[in-house]
C-alpha positions as a LaTeX table, in Angstrom:
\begin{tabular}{lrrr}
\hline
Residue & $x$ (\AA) & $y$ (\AA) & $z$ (\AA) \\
\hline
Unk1 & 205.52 & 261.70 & 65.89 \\
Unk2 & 205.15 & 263.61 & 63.20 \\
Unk3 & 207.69 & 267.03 & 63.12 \\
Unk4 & 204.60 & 269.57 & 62.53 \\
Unk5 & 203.74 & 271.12 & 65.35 \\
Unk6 & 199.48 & 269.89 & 65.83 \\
Unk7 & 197.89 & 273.29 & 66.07 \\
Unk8 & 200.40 & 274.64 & 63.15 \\
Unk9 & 199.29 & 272.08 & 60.68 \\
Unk10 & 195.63 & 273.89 & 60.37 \\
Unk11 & 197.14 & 276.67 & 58.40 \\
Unk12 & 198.56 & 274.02 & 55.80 \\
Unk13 & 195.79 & 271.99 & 54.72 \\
Unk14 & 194.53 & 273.46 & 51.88 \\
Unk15 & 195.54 & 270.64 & 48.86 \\
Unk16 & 192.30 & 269.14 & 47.31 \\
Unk17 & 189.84 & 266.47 & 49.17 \\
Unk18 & 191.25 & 262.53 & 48.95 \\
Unk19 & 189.11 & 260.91 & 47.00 \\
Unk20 & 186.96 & 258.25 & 48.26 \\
Unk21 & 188.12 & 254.38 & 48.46 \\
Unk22 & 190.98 & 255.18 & 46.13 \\
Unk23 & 194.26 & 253.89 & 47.86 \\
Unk24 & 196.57 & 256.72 & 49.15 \\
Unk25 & 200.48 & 256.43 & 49.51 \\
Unk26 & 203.19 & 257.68 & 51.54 \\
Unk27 & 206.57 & 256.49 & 52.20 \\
Unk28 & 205.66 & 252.62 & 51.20 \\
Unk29 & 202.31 & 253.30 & 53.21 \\
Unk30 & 198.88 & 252.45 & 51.75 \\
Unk31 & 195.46 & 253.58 & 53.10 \\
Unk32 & 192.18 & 254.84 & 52.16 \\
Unk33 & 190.54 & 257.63 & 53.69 \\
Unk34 & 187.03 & 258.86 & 53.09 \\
Unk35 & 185.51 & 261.92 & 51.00 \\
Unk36 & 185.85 & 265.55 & 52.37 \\
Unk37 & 189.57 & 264.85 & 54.01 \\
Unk38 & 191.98 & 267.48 & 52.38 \\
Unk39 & 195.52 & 265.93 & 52.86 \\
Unk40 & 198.99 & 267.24 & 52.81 \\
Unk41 & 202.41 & 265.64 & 53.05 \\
Unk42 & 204.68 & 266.09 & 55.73 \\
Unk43 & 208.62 & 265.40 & 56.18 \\
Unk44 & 207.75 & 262.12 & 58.05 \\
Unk45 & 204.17 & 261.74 & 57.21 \\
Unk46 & 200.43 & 262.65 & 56.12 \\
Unk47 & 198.27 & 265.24 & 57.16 \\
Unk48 & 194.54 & 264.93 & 56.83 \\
Unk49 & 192.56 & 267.75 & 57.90 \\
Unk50 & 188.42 & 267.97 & 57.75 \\
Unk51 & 186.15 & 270.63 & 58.43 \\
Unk52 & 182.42 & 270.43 & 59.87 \\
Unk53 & 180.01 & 272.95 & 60.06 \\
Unk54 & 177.19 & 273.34 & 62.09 \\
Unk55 & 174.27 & 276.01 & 61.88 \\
Unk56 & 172.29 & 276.85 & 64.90 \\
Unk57 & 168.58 & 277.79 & 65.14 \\
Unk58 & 169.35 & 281.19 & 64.50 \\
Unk59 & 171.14 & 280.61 & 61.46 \\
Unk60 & 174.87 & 281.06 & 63.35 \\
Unk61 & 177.62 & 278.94 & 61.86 \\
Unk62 & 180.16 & 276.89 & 64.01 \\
Unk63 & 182.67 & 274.99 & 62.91 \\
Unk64 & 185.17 & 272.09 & 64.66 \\
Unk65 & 187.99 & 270.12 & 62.95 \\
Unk66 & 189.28 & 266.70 & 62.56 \\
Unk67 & 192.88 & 266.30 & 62.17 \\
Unk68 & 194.75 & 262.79 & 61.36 \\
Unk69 & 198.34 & 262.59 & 61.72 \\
Unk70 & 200.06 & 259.42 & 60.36 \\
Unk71 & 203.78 & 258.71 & 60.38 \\
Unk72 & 206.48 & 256.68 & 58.25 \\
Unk73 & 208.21 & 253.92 & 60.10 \\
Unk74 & 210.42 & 254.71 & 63.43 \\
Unk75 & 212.96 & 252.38 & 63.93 \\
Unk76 & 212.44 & 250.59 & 67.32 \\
Unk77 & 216.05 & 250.86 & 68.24 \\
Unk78 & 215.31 & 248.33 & 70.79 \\
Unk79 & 212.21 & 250.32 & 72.30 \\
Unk80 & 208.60 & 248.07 & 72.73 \\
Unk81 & 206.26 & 249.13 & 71.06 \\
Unk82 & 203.96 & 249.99 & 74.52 \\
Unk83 & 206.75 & 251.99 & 75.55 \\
Unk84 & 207.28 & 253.70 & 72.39 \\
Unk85 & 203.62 & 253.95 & 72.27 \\
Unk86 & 203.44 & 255.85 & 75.55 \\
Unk87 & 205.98 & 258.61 & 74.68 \\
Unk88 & 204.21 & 259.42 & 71.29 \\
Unk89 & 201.07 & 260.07 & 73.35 \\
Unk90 & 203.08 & 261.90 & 76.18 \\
Unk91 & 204.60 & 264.21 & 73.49 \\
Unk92 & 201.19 & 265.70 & 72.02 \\
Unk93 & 198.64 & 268.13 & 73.20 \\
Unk94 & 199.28 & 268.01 & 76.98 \\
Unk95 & 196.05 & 268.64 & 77.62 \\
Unk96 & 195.09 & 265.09 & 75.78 \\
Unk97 & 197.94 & 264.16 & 77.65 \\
Unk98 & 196.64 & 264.46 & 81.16 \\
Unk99 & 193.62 & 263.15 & 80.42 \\
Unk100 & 192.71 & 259.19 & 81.41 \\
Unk101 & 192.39 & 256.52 & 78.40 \\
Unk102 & 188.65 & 256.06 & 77.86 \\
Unk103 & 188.94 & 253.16 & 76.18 \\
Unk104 & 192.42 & 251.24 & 75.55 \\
Unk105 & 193.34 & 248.19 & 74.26 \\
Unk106 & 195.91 & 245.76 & 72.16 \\
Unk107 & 195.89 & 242.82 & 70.06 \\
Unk108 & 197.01 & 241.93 & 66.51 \\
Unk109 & 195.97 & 243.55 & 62.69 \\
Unk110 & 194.82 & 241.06 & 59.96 \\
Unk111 & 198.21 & 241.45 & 58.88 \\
Unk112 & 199.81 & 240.00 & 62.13 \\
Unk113 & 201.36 & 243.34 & 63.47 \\
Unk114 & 201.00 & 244.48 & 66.60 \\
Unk115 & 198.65 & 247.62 & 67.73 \\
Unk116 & 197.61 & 249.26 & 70.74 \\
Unk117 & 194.75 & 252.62 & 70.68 \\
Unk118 & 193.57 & 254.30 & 72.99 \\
Unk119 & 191.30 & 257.30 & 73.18 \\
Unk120 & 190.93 & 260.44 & 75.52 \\
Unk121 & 188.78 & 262.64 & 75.64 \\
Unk122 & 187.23 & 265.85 & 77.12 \\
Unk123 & 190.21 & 268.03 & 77.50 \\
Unk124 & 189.69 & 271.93 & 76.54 \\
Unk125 & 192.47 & 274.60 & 75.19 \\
Unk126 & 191.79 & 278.34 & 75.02 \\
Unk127 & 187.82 & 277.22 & 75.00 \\
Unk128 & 188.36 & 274.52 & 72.27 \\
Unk129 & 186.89 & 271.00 & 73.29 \\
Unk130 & 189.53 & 268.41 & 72.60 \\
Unk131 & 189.65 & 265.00 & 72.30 \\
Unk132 & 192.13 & 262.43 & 70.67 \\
Unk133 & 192.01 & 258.37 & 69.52 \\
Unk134 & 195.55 & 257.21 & 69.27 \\
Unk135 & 196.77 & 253.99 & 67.42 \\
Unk136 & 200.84 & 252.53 & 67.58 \\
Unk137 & 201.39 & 249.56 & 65.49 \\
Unk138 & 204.93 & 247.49 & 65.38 \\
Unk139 & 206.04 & 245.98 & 61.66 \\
Unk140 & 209.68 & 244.66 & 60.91 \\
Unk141 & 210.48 & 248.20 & 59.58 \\
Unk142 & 209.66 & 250.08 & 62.91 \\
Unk143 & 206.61 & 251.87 & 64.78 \\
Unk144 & 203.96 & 253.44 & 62.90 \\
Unk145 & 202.27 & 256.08 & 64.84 \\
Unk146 & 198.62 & 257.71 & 63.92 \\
Unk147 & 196.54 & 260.15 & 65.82 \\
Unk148 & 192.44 & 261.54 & 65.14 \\
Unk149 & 192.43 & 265.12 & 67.28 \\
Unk150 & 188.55 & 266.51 & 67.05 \\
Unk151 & 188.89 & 270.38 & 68.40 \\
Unk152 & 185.03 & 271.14 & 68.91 \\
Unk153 & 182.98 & 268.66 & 66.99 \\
Unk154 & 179.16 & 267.82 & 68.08 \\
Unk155 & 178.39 & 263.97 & 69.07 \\
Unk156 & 177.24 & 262.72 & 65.82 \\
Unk157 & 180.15 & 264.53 & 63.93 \\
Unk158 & 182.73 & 262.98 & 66.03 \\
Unk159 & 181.05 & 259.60 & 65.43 \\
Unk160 & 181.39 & 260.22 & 61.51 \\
Unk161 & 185.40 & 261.57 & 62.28 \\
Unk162 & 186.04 & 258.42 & 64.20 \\
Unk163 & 184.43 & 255.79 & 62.04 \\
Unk164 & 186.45 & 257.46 & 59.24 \\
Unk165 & 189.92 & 257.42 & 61.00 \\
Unk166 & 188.90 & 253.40 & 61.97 \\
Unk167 & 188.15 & 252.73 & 58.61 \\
Unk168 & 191.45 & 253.93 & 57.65 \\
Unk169 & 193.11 & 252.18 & 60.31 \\
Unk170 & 191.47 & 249.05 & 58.96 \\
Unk171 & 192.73 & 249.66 & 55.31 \\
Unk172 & 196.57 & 250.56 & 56.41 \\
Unk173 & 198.71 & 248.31 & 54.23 \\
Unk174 & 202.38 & 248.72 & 55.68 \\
Unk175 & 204.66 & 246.70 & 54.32 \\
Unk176 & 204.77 & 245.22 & 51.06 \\
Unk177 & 203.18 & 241.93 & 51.55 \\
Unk178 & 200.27 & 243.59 & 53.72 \\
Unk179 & 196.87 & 242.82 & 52.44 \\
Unk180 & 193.91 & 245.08 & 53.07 \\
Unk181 & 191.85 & 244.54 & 56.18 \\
Unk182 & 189.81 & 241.04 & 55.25 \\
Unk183 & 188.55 & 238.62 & 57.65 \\
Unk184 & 189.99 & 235.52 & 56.07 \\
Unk185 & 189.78 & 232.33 & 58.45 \\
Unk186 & 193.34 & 231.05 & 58.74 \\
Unk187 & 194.00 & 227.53 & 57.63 \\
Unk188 & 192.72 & 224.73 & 60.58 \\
Unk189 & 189.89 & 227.36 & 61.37 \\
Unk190 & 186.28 & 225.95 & 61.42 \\
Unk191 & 184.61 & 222.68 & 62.06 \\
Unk192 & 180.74 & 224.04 & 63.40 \\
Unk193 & 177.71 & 225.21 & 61.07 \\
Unk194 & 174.67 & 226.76 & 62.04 \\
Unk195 & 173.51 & 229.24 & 65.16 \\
Unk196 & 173.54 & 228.92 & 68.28 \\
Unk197 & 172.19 & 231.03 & 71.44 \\
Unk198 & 172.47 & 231.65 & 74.91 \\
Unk199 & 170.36 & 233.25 & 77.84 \\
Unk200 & 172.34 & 235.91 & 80.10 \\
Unk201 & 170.58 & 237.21 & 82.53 \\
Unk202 & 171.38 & 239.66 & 85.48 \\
Unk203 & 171.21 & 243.21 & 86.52 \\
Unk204 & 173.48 & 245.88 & 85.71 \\
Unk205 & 173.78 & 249.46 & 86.41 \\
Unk206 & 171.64 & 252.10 & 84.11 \\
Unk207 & 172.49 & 256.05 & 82.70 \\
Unk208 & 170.03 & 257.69 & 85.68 \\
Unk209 & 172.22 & 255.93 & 88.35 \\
Unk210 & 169.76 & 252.81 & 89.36 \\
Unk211 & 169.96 & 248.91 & 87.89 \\
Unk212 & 168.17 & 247.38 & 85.68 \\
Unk213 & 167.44 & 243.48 & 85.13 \\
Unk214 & 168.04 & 242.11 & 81.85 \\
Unk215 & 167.83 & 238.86 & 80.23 \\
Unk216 & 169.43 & 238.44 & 76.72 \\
Unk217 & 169.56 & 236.14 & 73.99 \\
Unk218 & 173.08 & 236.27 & 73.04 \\
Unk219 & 173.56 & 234.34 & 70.04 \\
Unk220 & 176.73 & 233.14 & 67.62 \\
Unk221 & 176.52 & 232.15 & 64.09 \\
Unk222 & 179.36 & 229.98 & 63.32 \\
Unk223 & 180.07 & 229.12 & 59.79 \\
Unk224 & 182.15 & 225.86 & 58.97 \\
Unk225 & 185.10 & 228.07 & 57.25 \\
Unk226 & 186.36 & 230.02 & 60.66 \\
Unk227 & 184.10 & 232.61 & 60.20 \\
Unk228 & 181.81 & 233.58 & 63.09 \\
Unk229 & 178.98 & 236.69 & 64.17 \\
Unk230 & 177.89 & 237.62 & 67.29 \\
Unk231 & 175.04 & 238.66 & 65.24 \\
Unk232 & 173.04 & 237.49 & 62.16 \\
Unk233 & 173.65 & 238.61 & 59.04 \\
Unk234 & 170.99 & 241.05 & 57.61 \\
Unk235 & 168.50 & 239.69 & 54.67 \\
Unk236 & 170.53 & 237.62 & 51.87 \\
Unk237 & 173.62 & 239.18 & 52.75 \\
Unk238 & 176.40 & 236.47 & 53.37 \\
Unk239 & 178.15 & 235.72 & 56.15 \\
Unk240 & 181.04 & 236.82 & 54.79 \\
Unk241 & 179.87 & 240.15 & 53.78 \\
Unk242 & 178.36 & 240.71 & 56.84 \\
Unk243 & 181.79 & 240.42 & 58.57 \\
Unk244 & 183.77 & 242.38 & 55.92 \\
Unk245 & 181.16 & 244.85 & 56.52 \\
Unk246 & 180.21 & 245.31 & 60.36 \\
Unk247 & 183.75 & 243.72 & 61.11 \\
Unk248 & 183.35 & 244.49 & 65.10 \\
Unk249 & 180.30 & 241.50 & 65.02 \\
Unk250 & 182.91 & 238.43 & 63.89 \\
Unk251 & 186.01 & 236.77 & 64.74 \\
Unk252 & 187.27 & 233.55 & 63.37 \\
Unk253 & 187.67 & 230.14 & 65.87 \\
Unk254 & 189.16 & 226.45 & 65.67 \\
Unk255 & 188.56 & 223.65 & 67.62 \\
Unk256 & 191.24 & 221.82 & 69.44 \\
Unk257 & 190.26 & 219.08 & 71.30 \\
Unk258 & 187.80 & 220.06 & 74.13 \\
Unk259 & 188.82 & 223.54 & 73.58 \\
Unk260 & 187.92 & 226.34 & 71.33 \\
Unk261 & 190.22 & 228.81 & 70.60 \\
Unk262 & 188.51 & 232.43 & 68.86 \\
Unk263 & 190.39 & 235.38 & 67.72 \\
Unk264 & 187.81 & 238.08 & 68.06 \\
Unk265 & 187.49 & 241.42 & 66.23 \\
Unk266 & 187.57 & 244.12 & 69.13 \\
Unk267 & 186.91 & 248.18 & 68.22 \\
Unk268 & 187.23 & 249.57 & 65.03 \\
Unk269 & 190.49 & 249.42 & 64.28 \\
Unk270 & 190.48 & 245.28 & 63.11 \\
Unk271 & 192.53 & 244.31 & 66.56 \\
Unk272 & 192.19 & 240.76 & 66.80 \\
Unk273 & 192.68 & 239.66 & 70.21 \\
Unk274 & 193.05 & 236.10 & 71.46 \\
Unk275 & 190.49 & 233.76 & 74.04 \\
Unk276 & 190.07 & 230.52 & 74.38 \\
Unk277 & 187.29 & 228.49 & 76.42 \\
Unk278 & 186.58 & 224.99 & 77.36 \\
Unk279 & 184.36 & 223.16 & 74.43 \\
Unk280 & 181.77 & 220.33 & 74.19 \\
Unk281 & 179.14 & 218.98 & 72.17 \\
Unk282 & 175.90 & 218.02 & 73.90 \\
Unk283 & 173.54 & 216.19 & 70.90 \\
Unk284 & 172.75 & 219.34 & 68.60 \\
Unk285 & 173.88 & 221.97 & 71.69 \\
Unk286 & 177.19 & 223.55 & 72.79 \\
Unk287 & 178.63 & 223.95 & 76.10 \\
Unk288 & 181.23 & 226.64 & 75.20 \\
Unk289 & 183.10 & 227.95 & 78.88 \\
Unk290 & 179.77 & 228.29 & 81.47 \\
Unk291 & 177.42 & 228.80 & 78.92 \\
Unk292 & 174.93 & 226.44 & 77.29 \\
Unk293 & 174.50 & 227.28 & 73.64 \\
Unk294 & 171.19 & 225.75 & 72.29 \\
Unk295 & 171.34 & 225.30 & 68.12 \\
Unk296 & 168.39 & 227.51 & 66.72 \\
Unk297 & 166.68 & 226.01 & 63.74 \\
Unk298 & 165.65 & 228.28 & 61.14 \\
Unk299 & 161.63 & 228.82 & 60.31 \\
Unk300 & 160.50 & 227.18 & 57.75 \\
Unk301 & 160.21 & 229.46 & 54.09 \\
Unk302 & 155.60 & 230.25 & 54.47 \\
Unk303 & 155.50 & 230.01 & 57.92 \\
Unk304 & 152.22 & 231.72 & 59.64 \\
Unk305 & 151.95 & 232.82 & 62.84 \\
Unk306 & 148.69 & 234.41 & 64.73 \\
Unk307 & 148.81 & 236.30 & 67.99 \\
Unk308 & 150.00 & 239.42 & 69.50 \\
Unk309 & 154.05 & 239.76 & 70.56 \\
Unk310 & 155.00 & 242.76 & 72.95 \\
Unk311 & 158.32 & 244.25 & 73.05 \\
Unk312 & 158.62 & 246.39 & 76.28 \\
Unk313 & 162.38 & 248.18 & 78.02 \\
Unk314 & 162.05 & 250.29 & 80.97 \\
Unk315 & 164.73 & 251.90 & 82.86 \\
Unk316 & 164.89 & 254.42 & 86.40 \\
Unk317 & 166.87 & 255.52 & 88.83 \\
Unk318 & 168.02 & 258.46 & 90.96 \\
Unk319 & 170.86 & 260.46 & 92.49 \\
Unk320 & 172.01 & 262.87 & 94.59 \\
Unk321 & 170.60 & 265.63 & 92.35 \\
Unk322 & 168.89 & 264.40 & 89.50 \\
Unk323 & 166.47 & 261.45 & 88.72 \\
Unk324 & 165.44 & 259.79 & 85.49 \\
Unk325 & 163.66 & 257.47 & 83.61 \\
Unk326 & 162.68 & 255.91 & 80.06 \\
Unk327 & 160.24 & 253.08 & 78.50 \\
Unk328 & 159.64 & 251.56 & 74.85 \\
Unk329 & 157.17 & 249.27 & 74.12 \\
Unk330 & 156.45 & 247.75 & 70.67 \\
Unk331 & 153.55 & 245.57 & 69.75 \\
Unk332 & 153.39 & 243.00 & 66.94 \\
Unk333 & 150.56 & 241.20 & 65.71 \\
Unk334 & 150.60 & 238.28 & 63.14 \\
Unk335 & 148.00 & 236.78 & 61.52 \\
Unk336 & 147.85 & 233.63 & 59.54 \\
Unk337 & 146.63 & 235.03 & 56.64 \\
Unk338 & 150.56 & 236.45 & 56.16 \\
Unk339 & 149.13 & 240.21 & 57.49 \\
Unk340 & 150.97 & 241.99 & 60.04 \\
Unk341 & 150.39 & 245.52 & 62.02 \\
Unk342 & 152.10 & 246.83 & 64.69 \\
Unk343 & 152.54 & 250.30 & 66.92 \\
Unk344 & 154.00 & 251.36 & 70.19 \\
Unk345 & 155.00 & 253.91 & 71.67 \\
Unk346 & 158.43 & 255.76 & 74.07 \\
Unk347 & 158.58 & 258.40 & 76.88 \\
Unk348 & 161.58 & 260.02 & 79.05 \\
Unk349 & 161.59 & 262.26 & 81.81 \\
Unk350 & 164.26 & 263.41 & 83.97 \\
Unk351 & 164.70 & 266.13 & 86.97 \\
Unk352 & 167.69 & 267.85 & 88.12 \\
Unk353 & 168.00 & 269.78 & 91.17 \\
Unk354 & 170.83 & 272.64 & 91.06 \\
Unk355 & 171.65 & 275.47 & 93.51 \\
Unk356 & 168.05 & 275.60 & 95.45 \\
Unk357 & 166.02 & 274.82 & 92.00 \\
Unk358 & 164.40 & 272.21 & 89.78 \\
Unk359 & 164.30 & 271.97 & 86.41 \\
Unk360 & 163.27 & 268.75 & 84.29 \\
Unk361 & 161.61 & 267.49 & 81.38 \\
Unk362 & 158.94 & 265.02 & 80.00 \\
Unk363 & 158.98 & 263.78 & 76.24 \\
Unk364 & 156.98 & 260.87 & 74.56 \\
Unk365 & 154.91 & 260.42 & 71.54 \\
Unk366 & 153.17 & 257.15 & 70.09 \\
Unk367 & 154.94 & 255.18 & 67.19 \\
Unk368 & 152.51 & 255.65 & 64.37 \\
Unk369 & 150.70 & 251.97 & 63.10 \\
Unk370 & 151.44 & 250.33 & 60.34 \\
Unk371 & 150.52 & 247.42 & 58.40 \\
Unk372 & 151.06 & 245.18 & 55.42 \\
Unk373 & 152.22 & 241.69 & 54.68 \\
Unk374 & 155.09 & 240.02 & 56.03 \\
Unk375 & 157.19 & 236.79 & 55.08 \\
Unk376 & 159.29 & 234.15 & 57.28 \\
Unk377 & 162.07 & 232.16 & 55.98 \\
Unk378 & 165.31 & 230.69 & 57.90 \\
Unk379 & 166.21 & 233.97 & 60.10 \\
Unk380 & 164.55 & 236.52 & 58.34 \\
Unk381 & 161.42 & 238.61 & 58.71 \\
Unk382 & 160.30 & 240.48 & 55.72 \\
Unk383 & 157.64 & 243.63 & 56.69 \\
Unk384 & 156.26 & 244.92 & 53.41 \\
Unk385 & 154.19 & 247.92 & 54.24 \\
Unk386 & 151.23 & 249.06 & 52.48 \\
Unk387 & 152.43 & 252.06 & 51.68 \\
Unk388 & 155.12 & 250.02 & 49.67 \\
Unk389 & 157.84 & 250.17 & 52.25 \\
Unk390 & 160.06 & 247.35 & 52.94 \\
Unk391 & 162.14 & 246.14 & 56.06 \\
Unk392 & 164.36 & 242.56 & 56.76 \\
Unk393 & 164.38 & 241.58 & 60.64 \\
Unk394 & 166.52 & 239.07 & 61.65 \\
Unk395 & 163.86 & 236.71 & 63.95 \\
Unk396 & 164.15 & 233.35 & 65.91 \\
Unk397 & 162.04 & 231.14 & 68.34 \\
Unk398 & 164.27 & 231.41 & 71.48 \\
Unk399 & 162.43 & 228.31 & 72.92 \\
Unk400 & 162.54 & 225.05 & 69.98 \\
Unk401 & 159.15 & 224.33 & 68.38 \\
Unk402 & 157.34 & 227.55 & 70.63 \\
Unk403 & 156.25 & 230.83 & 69.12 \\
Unk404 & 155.96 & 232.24 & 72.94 \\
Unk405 & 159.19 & 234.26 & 72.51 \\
Unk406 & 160.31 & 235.70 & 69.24 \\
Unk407 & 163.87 & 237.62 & 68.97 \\
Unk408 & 163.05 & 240.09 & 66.26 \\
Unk409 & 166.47 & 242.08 & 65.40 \\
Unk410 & 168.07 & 241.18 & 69.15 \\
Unk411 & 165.08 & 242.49 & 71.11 \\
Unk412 & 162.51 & 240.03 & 72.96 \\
Unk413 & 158.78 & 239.93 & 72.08 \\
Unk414 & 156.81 & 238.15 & 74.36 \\
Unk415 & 153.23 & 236.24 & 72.97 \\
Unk416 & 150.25 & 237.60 & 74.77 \\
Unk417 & 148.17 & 234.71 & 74.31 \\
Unk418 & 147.00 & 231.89 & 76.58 \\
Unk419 & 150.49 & 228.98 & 76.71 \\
Unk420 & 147.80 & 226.63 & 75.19 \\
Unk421 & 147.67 & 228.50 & 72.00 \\
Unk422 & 151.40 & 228.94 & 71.38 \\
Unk423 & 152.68 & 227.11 & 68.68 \\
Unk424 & 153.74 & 228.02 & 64.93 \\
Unk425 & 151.54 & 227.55 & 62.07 \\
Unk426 & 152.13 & 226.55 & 58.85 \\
Unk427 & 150.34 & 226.75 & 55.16 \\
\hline
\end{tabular}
């Protein structure tokens, strides 16, 4: 751990803003860290300190603080990293420390070092809200230790503080050979093109305390290199791309027989972690564990369509004290002319009964309608407005050679026409 007391260091950082995606060194360490962090070096380590404001409706100013702490090699002297691990987390803010891991986990970097995280959160000291991610990772030349502490940040702040810190994480280079966080399928990797999809179904628990069914189209994009997405790469962006960017959505995997063997990118941080399933081909399918994976052709470049598809998630439930609910709907009609138009609408409520009394609230509105022109080709679903606006869907028929149910961007729009009138058509 670093030898600066945590609470101490707040009165130090004052040296100018690192600048943005320009690499940052320490003690044979290499990272990037985004605009707005002020840094300053300790005995052992860096200090990077940010600041964010936030103004009420009254004009009042608050303001919470990121900290990242992140220290030169330790020498293991013989300690494991998970041990070593725990007493860097035990020898923090003790109110961090008593708090349970929120999320935890352990795997490998890009590199091939080991990490652990964890976070914690929702501890308080002298009124401050507190909460900490924590990251130990093990290289020839000893532990590395790094820590994010937010002291009263809103949500959305301590979104932007965390995706900062894991970007970080992700661009840590620590020992000379390290290379910067890249996907790059190792040598073997590959052997499958195209994209393939599943149907999960089942009913799981909801935010208002009832369950909700739900039936999902989960889908894999393999791509013959190594390289593969739990989701589909947005408009002509490359596969590749799409994983350097969004690196939580890919993995690579390698055949081996009747197995496949995937090492998946889990959390921010670029922690690859290891599974492996049973594998077969079935004609153009995949039978990959218990699941049947059905190869989704793309749509051919001027496809038409005509009908009406409805998009609709509700969810309810109840407790003790409180009850709540929710519902979207979106409707999308297609013509074959190449128009499109489309509207919905969302509403909430929820109730709360505290100490003898009831409070609640009720909130919807209509989505407003638009239209314009649209344009299918391979997985992608152009919208252009007529206002001039412009948005790329990813879209598939989840049932070959049917229109009846089109996955627009994940979500599952249902025709509402008569089964004898569903079927694509083309110019």
């Amino acid at each position: 751990m670093l030898s600066l007391p945590l609470l101490a260091v707040l009165a130090l950082c004052a040296a100018s803003p690192a600048r943005a995606a320009t690499p940052q060194e320490f003690g044979g360490m290499r990272f990037e860290i985004a605009e707005g962090w002020t840094r300053r070096d300790a005995r052992d380590g860096v200090i990077l300190q940010r600041s964010f404001v936030t103004t009420d409706s009254r004009g009042g100013r608050r303001t919470g603080t990121a900290l990242i702490q992140l220290s030169v090699a330790k020498p293991a002297q013989g300690v494991p990293l998970p041990a070593a691990f725990a007493q860097f987390i035990a020898g923090g803010l003790p109110e961090l420390t008593r708090e349970r891991a929120m999320l935890k986990g352990q795997g490998i970097t890009t590199n091939g070092h080991a990490i652990l995280f964890e976070e914690r959160c929702c501890a308080r000291r002298d009124g401050v809200r507190l909460s900490g991610n924590f990251v130990g990772i093990a290289t020839p030349a000893g532990h590395h230790f790094s820590q994010l502490v937010m002291m009263n940040l809103e949500r959305d702040q301590s979104r932007e503080a965390e995706a900062q810190y894991e970007a970080m994480i992700r661009s840590l280079r620590l020992m000379p050979d390290d290379e910067p966080f890249r996907l790059t399928p190792p040598r073997g990797a590959g052997g499958l093109q195209g994209i393939y999809s599943y149907l999960d179904t089942g009913i799981r628990p909801n935010a208002f305390g009832g369950t909700d069914f739900y039936a999902d189209n989960n889908i894999t994009v393999f791509d013959p290199s190594g390289l593969y997405s739990t989701e589909i790469p947005k408009g002509d962006m490359t596969i590749q791309a799409h994983c350097q960017a969004t690196p939580t959505d890919c993995g690579f995997y390698r055949l081996a027989g009747n197995r496949i063997e995937r090492l998946e990118v889990r959390g921010g941080y670029g922690v690859l972690q290891h599974d492996s399933d049973d594998f077969a081909r079935e004609g153009d399918d995949l039978k990959i564990g218990s699941h049947d994976y059905r190869r989704i052709p793309p749509i051919p470049a001027g496809t038409r369509l005509s009908g009406s598809w409805r998009y609709f998630f509700a969810s309810a439930g109840s407790g003790a004290f409180s009850s709540g609910s929710v519902a979207v709907e979106r409707q999308l009609v297609l013509t074959p002319d190449g128009r499109f138009t489309r509207s919905g609408f969302s509403g909430a409520s929820s109730t709360s009964s505290i100490g003898g009394g009831t409070t609640g609230f009720t909130t919807g509105g209509n989505r407003p309608a638009s239209a314009g022109r649209y344009e299918i080709e391979g997985y992608r679903l152009t919208l252009i407005g007529d206002d001039g606006t412009r948005e790329v869907q990813s879209i598939f028929m989840a049932d070959r050679g049917s229109d009846a149910l089109l996955v627009i961007d994940g979500n599952n729009y249902l025709k509402q026409e008569p089964e004898g009138q569903r079927s694509p058509r083309r110019r």
